[in-house]
C-alpha positions as CSV (number, residue, x, y, z in Angstrom):
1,X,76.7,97.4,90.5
2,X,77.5,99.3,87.5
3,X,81.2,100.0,86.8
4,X,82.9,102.5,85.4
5,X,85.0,101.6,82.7
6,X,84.8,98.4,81.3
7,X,87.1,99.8,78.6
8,X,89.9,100.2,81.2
9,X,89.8,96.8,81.3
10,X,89.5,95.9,77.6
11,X,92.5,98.3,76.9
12,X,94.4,96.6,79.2
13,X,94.3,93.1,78.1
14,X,94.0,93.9,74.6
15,X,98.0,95.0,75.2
16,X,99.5,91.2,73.9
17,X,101.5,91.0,77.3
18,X,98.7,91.0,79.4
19,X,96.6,89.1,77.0
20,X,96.4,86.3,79.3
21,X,94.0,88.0,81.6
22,X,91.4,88.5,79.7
23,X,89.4,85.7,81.0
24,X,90.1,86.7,84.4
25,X,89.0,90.2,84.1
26,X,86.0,89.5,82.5
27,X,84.9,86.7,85.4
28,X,85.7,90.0,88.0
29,X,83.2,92.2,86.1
30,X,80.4,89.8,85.6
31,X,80.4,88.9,89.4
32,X,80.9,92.7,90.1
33,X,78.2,94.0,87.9
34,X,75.6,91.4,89.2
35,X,76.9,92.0,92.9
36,X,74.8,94.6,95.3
37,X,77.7,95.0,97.5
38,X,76.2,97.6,100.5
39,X,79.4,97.3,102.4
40,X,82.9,96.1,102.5
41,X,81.9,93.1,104.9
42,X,79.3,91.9,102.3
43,X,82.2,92.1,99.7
44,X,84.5,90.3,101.6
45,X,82.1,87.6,101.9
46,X,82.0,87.1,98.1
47,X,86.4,87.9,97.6
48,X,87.6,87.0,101.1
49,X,91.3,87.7,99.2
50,X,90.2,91.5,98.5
51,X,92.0,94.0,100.2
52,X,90.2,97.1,101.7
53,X,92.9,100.1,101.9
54,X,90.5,103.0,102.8
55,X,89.2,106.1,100.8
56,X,86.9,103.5,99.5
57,X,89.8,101.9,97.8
58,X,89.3,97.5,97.6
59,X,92.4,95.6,95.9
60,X,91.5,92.5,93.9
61,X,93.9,89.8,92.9
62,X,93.6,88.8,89.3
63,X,94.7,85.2,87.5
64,X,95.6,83.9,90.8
65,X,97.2,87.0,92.4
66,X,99.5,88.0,88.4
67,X,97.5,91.2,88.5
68,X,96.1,93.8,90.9
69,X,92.8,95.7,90.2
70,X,92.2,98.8,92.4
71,X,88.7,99.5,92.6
72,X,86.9,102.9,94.4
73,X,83.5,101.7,95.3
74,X,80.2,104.2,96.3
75,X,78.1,101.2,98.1
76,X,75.7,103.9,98.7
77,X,75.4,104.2,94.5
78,X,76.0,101.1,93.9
79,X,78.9,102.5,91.8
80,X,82.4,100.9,91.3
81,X,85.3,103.0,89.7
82,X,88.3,101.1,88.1
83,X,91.1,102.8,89.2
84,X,94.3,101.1,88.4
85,X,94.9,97.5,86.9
86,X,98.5,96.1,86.4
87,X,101.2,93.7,87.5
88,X,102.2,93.5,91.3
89,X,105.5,95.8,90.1
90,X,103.4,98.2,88.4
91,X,100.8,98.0,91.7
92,X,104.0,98.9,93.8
93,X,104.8,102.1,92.3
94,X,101.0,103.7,92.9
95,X,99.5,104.7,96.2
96,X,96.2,102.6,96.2
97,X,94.6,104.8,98.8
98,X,94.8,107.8,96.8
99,X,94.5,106.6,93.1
C-alpha cells in the first residue's frame, strides 16, 4: 500500500506530548505499507480492533487504544490517506466518516 503522508505522522509525534507514540506509529505504517489490503475483511484479518465507519473511513487504535488514526483507504489503488491522528478527546470532536 503506499500512504499518503507519512509526514502527518512525523509532525504529530514530533509535538513532545505525543512523543510517546512514535514507536507505535511507525509499527502501523510499516505493516500498512507492506499490506495489500483488497478489502476491509482482509484488513480486519490483520487489525481485528480496526473500526470501519464507511466512506472508506477505518479507525485504528494506537499505543494500546491512547490514540486514534483515521485512515481513507482506495483498495482498488492500493492507496491509504491519513486523515486525522490524535487523542480519543481530540477523535471525539471530528466526524470520522466525513474527514
Amino acid at each position: 500500500m503506499r500512504i499518503i503522508a507519512f509526514r502527518t505522522l512525523r509532525e504529530f509525534w514530533e509535538q513532545p506530548e505525543f512523543a510517546g507514540s512514535e514507536v507505535s506509529l511507525r509499527a502501523w505504517y510499516h505493516d500498512a505499507k507492506s499490506a495489500g489490503w483488497t478489502n476491509s475483511n482482509e484488513l480486519k484479518q490483520h487489525y481485528a480492533n480496526a473500526s470501519i465507519v464507511g466512506e472508506g473511513r477505518v479507525v485504528f487504535n494506537i499505543k494500546g487504544n491512547a490514540y486514534r488514526l483515521v485512515v481513507m483507504i482506495d483498495f482498488e489503488f492500493q492507496v491509504i490517506f491519513i486523515r486525522f491522528i490524535g487523542t480519543h478527546q481530540q477523535y471525539d470532536n471530528i466526524d470520522a466518516k466525513s474527514i
